[in-house]
C-alpha positions as CSV (number, residue, x, y, z in Angstrom):
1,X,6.3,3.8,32.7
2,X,4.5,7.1,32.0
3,X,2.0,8.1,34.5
4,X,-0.7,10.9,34.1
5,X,0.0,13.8,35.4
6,X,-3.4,16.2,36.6
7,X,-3.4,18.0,33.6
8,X,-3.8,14.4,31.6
9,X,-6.2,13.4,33.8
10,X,-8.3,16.1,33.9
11,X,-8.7,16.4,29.8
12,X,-9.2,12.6,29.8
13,X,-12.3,13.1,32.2
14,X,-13.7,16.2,30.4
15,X,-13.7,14.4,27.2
16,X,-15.1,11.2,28.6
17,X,-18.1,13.7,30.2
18,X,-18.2,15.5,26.4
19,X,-18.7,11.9,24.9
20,X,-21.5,10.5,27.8
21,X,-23.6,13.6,26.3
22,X,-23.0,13.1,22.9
23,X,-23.9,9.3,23.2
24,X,-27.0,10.2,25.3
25,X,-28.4,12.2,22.8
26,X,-27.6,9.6,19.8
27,X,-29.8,7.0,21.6
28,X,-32.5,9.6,22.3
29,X,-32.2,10.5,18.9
30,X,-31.3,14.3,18.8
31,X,-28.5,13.3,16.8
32,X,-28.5,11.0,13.5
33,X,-25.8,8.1,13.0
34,X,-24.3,10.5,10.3
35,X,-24.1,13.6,12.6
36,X,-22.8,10.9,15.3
37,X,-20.2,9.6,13.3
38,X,-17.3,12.4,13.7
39,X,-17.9,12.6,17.5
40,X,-17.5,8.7,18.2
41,X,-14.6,8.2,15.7
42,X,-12.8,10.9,17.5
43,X,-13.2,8.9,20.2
44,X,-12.0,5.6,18.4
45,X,-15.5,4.2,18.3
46,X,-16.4,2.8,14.8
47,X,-19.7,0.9,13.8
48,X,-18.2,-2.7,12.3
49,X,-20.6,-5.7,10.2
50,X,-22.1,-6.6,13.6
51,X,-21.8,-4.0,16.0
52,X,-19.7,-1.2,17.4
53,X,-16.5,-1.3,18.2
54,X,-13.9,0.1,20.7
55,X,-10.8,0.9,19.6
56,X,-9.0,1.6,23.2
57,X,-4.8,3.4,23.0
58,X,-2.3,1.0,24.3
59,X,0.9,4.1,23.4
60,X,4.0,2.5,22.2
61,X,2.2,-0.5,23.6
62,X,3.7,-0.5,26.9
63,X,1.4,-1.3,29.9
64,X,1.4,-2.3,33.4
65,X,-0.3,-5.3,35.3
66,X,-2.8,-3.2,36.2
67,X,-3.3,-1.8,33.0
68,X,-3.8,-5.1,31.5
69,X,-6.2,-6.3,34.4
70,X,-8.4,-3.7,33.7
71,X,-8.8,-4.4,30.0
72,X,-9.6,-8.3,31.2
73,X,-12.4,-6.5,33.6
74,X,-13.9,-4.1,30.6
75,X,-13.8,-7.3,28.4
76,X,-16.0,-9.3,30.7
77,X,-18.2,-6.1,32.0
78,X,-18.9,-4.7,28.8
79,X,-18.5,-7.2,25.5
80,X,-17.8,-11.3,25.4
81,X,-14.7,-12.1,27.8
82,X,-12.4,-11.4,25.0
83,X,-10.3,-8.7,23.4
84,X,-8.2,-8.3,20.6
85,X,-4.7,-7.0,20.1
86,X,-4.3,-5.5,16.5
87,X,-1.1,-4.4,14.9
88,X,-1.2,-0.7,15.9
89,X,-0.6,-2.0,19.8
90,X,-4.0,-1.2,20.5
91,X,-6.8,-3.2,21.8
92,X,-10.3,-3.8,20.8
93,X,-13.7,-4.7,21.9
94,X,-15.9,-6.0,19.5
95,X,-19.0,-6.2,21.1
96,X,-19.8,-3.3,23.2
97,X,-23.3,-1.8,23.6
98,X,-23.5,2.3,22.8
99,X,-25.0,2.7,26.2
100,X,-21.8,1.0,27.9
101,X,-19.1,3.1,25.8
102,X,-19.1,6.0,28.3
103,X,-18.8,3.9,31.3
104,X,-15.9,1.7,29.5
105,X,-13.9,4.7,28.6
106,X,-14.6,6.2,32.8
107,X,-13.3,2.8,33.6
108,X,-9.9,2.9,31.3
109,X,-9.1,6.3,32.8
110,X,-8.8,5.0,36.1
111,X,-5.9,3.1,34.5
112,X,-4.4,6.1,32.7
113,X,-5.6,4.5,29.3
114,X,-7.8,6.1,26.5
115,X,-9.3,5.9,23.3
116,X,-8.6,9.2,21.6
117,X,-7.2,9.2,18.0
118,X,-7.4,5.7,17.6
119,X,-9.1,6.6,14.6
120,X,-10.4,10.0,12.4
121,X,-8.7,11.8,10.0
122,X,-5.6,12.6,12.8
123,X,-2.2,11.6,14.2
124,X,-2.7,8.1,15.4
125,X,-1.6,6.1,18.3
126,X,2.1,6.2,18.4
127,X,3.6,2.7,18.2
128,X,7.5,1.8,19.0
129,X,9.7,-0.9,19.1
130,X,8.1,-4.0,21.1
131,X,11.6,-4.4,22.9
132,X,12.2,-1.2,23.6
133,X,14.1,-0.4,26.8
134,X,14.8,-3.9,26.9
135,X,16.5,-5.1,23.4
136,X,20.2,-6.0,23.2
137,X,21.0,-4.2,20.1
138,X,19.3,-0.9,21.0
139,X,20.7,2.7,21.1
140,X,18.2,4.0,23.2
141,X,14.8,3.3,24.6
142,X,11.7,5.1,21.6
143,X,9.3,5.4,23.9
144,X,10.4,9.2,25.7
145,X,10.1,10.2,22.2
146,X,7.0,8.7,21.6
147,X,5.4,9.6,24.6
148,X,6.4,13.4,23.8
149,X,5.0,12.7,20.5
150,X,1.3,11.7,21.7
151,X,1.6,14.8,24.2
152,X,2.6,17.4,21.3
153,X,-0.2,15.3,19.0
154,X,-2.9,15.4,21.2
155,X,-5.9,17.5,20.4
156,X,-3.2,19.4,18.4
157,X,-5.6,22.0,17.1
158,X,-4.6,22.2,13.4
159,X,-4.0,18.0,13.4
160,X,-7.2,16.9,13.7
161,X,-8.8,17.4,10.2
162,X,-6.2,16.0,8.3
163,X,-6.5,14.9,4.7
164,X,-6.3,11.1,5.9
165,X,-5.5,9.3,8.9
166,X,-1.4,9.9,9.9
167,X,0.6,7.2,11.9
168,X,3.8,7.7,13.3
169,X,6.2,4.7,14.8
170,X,9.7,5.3,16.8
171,X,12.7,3.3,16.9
172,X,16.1,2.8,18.6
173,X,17.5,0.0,17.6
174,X,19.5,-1.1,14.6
175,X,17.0,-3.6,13.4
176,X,13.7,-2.5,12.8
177,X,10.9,-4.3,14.4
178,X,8.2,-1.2,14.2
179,X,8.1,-1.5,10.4
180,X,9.5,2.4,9.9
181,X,9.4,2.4,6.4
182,X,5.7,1.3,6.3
183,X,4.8,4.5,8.0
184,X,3.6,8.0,7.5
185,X,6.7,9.2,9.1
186,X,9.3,6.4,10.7
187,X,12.0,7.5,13.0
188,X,14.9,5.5,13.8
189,X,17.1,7.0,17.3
190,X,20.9,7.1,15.9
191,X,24.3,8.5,16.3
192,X,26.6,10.9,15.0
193,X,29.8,11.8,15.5
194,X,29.0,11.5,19.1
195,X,25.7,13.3,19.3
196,X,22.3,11.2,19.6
197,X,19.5,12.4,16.7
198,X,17.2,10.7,14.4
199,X,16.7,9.4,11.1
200,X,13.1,11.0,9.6
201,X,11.7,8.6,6.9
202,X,8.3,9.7,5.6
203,X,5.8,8.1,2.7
204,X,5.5,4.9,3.5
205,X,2.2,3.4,3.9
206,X,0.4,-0.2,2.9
207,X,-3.2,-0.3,1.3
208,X,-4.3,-0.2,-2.2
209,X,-0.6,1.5,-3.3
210,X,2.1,0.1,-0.8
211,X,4.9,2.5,-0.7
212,X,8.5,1.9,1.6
213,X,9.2,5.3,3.0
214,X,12.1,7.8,2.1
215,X,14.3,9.2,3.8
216,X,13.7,12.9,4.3
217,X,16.6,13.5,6.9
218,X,19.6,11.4,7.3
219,X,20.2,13.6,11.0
220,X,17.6,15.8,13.2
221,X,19.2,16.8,16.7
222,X,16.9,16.0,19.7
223,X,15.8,19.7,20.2
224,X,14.9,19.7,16.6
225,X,12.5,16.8,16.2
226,X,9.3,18.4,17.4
227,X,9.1,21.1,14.9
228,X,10.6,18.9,12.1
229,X,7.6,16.9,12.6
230,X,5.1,20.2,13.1
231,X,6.6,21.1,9.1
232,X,6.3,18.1,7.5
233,X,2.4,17.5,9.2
234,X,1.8,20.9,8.5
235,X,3.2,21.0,4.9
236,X,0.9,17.9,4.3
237,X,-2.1,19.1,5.8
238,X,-1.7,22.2,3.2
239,X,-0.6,20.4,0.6
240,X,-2.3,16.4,0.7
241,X,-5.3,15.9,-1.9
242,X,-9.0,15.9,-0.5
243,X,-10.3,15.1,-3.6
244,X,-10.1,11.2,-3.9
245,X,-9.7,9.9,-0.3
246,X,-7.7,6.7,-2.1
247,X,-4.9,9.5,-3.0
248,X,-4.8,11.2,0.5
249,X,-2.0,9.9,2.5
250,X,1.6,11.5,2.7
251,X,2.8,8.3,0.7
252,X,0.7,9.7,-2.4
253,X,1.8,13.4,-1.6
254,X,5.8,12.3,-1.8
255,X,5.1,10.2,-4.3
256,X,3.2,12.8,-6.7
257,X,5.9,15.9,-5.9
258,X,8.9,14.0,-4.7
259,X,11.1,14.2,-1.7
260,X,13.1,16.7,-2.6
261,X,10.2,19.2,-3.4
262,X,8.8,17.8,0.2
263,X,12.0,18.4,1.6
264,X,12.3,22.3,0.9
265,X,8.8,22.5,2.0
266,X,9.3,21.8,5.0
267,X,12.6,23.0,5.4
268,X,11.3,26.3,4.8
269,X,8.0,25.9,7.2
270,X,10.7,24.7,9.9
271,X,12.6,27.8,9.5
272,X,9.0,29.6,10.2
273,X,7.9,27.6,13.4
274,X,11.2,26.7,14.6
275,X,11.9,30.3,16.9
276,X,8.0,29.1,18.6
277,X,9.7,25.8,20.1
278,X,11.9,27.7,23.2
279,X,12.9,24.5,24.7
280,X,9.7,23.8,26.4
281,X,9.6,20.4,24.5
282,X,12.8,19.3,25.3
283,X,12.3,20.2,29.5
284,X,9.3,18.0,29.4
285,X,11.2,15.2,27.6
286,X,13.6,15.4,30.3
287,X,10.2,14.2,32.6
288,X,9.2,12.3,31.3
289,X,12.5,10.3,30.2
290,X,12.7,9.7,34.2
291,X,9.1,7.6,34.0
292,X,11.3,5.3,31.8
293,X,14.5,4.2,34.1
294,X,15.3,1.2,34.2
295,X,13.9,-1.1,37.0
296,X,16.2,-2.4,39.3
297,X,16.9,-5.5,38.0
298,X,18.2,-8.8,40.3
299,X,21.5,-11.2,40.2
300,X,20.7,-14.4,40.8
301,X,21.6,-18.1,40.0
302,X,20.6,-19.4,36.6
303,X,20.7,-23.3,37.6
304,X,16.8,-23.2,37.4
305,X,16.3,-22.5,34.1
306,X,19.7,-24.6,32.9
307,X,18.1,-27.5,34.6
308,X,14.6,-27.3,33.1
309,X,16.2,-26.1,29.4
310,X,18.5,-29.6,29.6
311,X,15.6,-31.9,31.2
312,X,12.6,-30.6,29.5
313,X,12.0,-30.3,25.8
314,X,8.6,-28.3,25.6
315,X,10.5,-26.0,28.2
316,X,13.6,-26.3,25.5
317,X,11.3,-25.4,22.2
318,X,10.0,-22.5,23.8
319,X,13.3,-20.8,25.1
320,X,14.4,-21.3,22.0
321,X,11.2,-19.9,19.8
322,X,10.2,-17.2,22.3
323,X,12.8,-15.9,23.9
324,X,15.1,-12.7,22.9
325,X,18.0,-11.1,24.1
326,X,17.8,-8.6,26.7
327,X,20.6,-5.8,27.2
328,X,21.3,-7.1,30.7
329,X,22.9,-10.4,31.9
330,X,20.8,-12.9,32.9
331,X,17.6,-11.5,31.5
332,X,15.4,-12.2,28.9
333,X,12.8,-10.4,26.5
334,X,9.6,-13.0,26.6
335,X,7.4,-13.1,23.4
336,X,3.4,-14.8,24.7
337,X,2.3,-16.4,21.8
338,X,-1.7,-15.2,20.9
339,X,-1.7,-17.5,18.2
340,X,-1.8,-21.1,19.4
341,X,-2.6,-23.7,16.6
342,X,-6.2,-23.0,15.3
343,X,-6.8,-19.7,17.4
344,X,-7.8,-16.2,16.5
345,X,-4.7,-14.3,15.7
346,X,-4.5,-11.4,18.0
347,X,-7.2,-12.6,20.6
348,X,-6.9,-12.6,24.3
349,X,-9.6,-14.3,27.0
350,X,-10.3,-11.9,29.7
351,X,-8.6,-14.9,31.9
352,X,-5.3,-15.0,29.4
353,X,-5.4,-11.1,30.4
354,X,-5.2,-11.5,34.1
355,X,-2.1,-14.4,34.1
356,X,0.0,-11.9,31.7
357,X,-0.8,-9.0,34.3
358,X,0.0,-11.7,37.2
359,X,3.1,-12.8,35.7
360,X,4.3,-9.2,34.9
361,X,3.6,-8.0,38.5
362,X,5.3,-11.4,40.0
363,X,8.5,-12.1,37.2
364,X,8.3,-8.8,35.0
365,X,8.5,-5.6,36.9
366,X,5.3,-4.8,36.3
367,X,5.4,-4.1,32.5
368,X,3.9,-5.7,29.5
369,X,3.8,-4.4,25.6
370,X,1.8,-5.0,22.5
371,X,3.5,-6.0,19.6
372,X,2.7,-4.8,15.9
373,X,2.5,-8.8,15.1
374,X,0.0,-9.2,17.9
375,X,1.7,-11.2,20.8
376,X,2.2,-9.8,24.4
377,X,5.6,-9.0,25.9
378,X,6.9,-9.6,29.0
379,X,10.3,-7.0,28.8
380,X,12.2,-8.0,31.4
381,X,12.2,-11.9,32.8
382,X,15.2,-13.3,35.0
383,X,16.0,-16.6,33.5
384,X,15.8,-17.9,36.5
385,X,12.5,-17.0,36.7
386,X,11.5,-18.8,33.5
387,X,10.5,-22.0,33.9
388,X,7.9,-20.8,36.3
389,X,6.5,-18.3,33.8
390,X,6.4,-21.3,31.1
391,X,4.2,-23.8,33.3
392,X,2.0,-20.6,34.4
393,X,1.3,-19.9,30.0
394,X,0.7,-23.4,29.3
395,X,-1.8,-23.6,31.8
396,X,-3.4,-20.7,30.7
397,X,-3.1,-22.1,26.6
398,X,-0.3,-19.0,26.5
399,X,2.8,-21.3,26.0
400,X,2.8,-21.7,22.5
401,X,6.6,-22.2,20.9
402,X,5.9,-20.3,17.6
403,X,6.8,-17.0,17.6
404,X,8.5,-16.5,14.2
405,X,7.2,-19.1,12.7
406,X,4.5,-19.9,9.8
407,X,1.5,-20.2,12.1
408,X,2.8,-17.1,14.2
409,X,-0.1,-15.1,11.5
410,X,-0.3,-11.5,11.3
411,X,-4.3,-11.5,10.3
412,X,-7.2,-8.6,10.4
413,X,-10.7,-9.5,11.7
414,X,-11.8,-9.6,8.1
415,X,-15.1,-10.4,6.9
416,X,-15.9,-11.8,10.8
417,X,-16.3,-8.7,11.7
418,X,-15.1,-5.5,9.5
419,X,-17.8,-3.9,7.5
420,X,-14.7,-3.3,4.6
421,X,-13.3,-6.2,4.5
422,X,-14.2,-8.6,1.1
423,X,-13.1,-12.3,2.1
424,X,-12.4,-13.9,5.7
425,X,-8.9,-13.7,7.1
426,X,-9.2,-15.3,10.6
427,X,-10.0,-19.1,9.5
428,X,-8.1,-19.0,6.7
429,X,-4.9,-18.3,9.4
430,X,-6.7,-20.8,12.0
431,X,-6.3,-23.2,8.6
432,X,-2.8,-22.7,7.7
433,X,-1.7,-22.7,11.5
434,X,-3.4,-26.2,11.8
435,X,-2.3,-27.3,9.1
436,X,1.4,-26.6,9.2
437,X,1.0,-28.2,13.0
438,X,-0.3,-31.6,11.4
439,X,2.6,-31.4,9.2
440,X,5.1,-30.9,11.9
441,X,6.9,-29.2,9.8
442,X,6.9,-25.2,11.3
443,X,10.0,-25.9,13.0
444,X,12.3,-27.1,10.5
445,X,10.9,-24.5,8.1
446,X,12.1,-22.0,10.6
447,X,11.7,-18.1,10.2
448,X,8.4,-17.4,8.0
449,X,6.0,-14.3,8.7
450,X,3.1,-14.8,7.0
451,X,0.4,-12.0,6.8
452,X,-3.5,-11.9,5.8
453,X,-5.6,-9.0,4.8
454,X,-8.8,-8.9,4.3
455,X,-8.9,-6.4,2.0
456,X,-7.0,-4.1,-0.1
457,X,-6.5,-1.9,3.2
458,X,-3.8,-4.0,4.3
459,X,-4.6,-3.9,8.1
460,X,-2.3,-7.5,8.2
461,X,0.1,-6.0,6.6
462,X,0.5,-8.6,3.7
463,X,2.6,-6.2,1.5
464,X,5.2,-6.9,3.4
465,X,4.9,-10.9,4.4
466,X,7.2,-13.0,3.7
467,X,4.2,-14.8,2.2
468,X,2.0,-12.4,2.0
469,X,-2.2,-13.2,1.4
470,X,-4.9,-10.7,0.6
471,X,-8.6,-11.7,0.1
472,X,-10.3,-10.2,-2.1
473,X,-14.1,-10.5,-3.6
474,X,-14.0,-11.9,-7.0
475,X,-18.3,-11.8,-8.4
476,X,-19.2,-12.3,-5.3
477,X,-16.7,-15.4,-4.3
478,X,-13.9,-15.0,-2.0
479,X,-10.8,-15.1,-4.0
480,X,-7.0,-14.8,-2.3
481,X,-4.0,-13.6,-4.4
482,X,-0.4,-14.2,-2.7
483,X,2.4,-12.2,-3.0
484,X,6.1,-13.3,-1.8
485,X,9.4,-11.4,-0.5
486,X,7.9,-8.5,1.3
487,X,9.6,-7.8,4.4
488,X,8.9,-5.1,7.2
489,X,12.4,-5.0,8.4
490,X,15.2,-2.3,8.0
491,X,15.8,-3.9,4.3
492,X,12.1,-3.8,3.9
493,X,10.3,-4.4,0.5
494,X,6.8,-4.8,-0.8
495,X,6.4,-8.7,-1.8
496,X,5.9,-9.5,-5.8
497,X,2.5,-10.8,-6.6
498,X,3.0,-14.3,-7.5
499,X,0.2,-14.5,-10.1
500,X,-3.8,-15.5,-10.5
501,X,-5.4,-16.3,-6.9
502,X,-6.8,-18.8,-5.2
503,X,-10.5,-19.9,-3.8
504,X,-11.0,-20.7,-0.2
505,X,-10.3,-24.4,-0.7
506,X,-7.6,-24.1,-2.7
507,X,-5.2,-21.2,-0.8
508,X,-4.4,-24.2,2.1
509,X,-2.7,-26.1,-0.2
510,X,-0.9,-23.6,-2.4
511,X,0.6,-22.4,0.9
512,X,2.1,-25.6,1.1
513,X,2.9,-26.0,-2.4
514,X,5.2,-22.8,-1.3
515,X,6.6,-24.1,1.4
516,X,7.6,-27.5,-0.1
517,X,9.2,-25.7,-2.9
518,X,11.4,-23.9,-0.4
519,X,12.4,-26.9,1.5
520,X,13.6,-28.5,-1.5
521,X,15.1,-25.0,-2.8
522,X,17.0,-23.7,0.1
523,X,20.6,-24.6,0.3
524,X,21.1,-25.5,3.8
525,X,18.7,-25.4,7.0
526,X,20.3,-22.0,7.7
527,X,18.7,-20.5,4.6
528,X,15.2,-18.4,5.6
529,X,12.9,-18.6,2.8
530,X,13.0,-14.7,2.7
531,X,16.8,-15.3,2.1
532,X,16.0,-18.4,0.1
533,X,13.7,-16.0,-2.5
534,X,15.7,-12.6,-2.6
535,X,18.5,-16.0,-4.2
536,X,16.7,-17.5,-6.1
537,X,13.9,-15.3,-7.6
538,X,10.3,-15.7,-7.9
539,X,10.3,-18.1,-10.6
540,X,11.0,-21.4,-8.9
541,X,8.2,-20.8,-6.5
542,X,5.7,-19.4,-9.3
543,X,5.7,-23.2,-11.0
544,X,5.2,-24.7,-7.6
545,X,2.3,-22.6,-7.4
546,X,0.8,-23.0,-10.3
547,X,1.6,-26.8,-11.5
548,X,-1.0,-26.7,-14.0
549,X,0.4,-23.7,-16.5
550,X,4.1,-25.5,-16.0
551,X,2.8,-28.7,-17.5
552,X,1.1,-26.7,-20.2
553,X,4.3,-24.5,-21.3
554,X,6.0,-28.4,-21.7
């Protein structure tokens, strides 16, 4: 895991210091909350419905015990005892007083952590893979990459006035769980003809026009990657509107010239900056690629967790929900459910916090991640060691068996707390969740990612839900349209709107309605419903939906 080095530390305090003043004189009022506004966004505080809130970097979402400990102590120093993990693999604090900010961010650096970029008009927080360095089917581990990709992006000087907000997520394994093509710029870690390079997608993006991302270059060698990315930022700084903020990002800028005009743009800004980049980049990947070796993991007998996986069938429902496979024998990659029936998706006690960092010091060699579905992620867990970890969750209300499933809800804070947002998102996924537990039916419905947004900005990602749900206002009632067959995977797709929406009350049960009509649709219990649709077409699950304009048209 990537440690700060002096140089790190040292900018982190000196723009912790920068920010106490700036805060100071906001409250004493020598500066207005519109003069305010670009210094605490830069420093990923925003002002929500309620209060402010703190947007704290969790980098390719990897972090240690420690780490996590001392987000569990900010949440109970500082805001309510609570945190939430959003689908950038960040974390944030809802409730924070302005006065506090400056201590809370003096307390993250003591923990190597920051809030810098997790907002403003700049390169994001970098997210990866959730399983990287851990996942069966992976090529190599993102996150040297990424981490070289927040050190180049930092503070870059010409980056941080961009004509909309830039996000950039890193990949190496052959099936995409970092949503690449729903990026600015996606890279996927490949291989060719023996050599180890990337693939560069760019244009992709969610919001009020969803895009899936293009492939710009099939093939960028290592030493090449840092100033491919410096040409295609730089060719969108230049050349991305400022005129209508709704027609900034890269998505609209590919979209309105095309790739190939984008592509001999920045081939021909690479071949300007490329003799700057001397191979400095890649020494400093070669340090911090040693931060990122392996752990040394055990051998031992896996009668413990054979025992409990034939005797106990909580233990059984679990392993098989919430556990992956992990590239080395005898280990497994552990999904924490944060989305136990009727819960806030996302949300984490500052208790929760402290088991995860105890069980990842104890069973997990000290490392946790963030995933973009917001669940926690214990990497590296002997099976042996597993039934332990299971009783601790359950105790804690951690041990949920639902990962993958229809109440394992991607969802934004919505109208409960986001000063955009136009309908509710949280109890409408606290509903569905419920609801599908009364049923008892999640289990044999199997695979289903459902996603919520709030509003058209798409922070839950509903473009690309297999059942997708976005709330909207509608004269001043909340009003929630579905869409079906997006996906956020390699084969990814933006899901088809399904047709008029639905009032509070009524969006429970046409989610059911869908799921029904799958049940009876799908040709064996093997069939997902995202295979299910992609067969059978929208149509079938349109009259389930709407009952009312069937019966008419007969």
């Amino acid at each position: 895991m990537y440690a700060y080095s002096d140089f790190d530390s040292n900018f982190v305090t000196a723009r912790n210091a920068q920010f106490r003043a700036q805060v100071e004189r906001r409250i004493d009022g020598s500066l207005t909350e519109d003069e305010f506004k670009p210094l605490r966004l830069m420093n990923g505080l925003y002002l929500q419905l309620h209060a402010y809130m703190l947007r704290v970097a969790i980098p390719y979402g990897t972090l240690s015990g420690g780490q996590m400990r001392k987000l569990a102590d900010i949440a109970d120093k500082w805001d309510k005892g609570y945190g939430h993990f959003t689908t950038r693999q960040n974390i944030q604090y809802n409730w924070p007083e302005l006065r506090d900010v400056p201590d809370m961010l003096d307390a993250l650096a003591e923990v190597d952590m920051h809030a810098i970029q997790t907002s403003g008009n700049t390169i994001r927080n970098v997210t990866a893979d959730h399983f990287a360095g851990a996942a069966a089917d992976e090529i190599a581990d993102p996150r040297p990459i990424a981490e070289l990709i927040r050190q180049w992006s930092t503070d870059h000087p010409e980056f941080q006035f961009l004509p909309r907000k830039f996000k950039v997520a890193v990949s190496g394994a052959a099936h995409d769980r970092a949503v690449l093509k729903a990026h600015d710029i996606g890279l996927r870690i490949v291989e060719k003809d023996g050599l180890r390079g990337f693939e560069v997608i760019v244009g992709g993006g969610l919001g009020r026009t969803p895009m899936i991302g293009k492939v710009l270059y099939e093939f960028v060698a290592s030493e090449d990657l840092l100033p491919t990315l410096e040409a295609i930022v730089s060719v969108y700084n230049l050349l991305g509107r400022r005129d209508n903020k709704y027609k900034a990002r890269i998505k609209i800028t590919v979209h309105e010239n095309g790739i190939e005009d984008i592509r001999a743009r920045v081939d021909a800004r690479y071949a300007l900056i490329r003799p700057q980049f001397t191979g400095v980049d890649q020494q400093m990947l070669s340090q911090i690629e040693a931060d990122f070796a392996l752990p040394q993991f055990k051998t031992s007998s896996l009668d413990a967790y054979d025992a409990a996986y034939a005797a106990d069938p909580v233990f059984r429902a679990w392993a098989d929900t919430n556990l992956s496979d992990h590239r080395t024998q005898g280990y497994a990659i552990v999904s924490i459910s944060l989305k136990a029936h009727g819960a806030t998706p996302g949300d984490a006690t500052s208790a929760q916090m402290r088991v995860m960092a105890e069980l990842a010091e104890e069973f997990g060699h000290n490392e946790l991640r963030i995933s973009h579905e917001q669940n926690v992620i214990l990497p590296h867990v002997h099976r042996a060691d597993l039934p332990a970890v299971h009783a601790r969750l359950k105790t804690a209300g951690l041990g949920t068996a639902n990962i993958g499933l229809i109440s394992d809800i991607i969802a934004c804070p919505g109208m409960d707390y986001c000063a955009l947002a136009t309908a509710r998102s949280i109890p409408i996924a606290q509903e569905i969740a419920t609801r599908f537990d009364e049923l008892k039916l999640e289990h044999e419905v199997g695979p289903l990612k459902i996603k919520i947004s709030g509003c058209i900005n798409a922070c839950g990602h509903h473009h690309v839900g297999h059942i997708g749900i976005l709330g909207l206002d509608r004269a001043g009632v909340e009003n929630y349209q579905i869409t079906l067959g997006g996906d956020g995977t390699q084969d990814a797709a933006i899901g088809e709107r399904a047709g008029p929406g639905f009032s509070a009350d009524e969006i429970i049960p046409a989610i059911e309605r869908i799921v029904l009509a799958y049940l009876d649709l799908r040709q064996a219990p093997s069939e997902t419903f995202l295979e299910a649709y992609r067969r059978a077409g929208l149509a079938p699950f349109k009259a389930a939906l709407y009952p009312e304009a069937k019966a008419n048209a007969a």
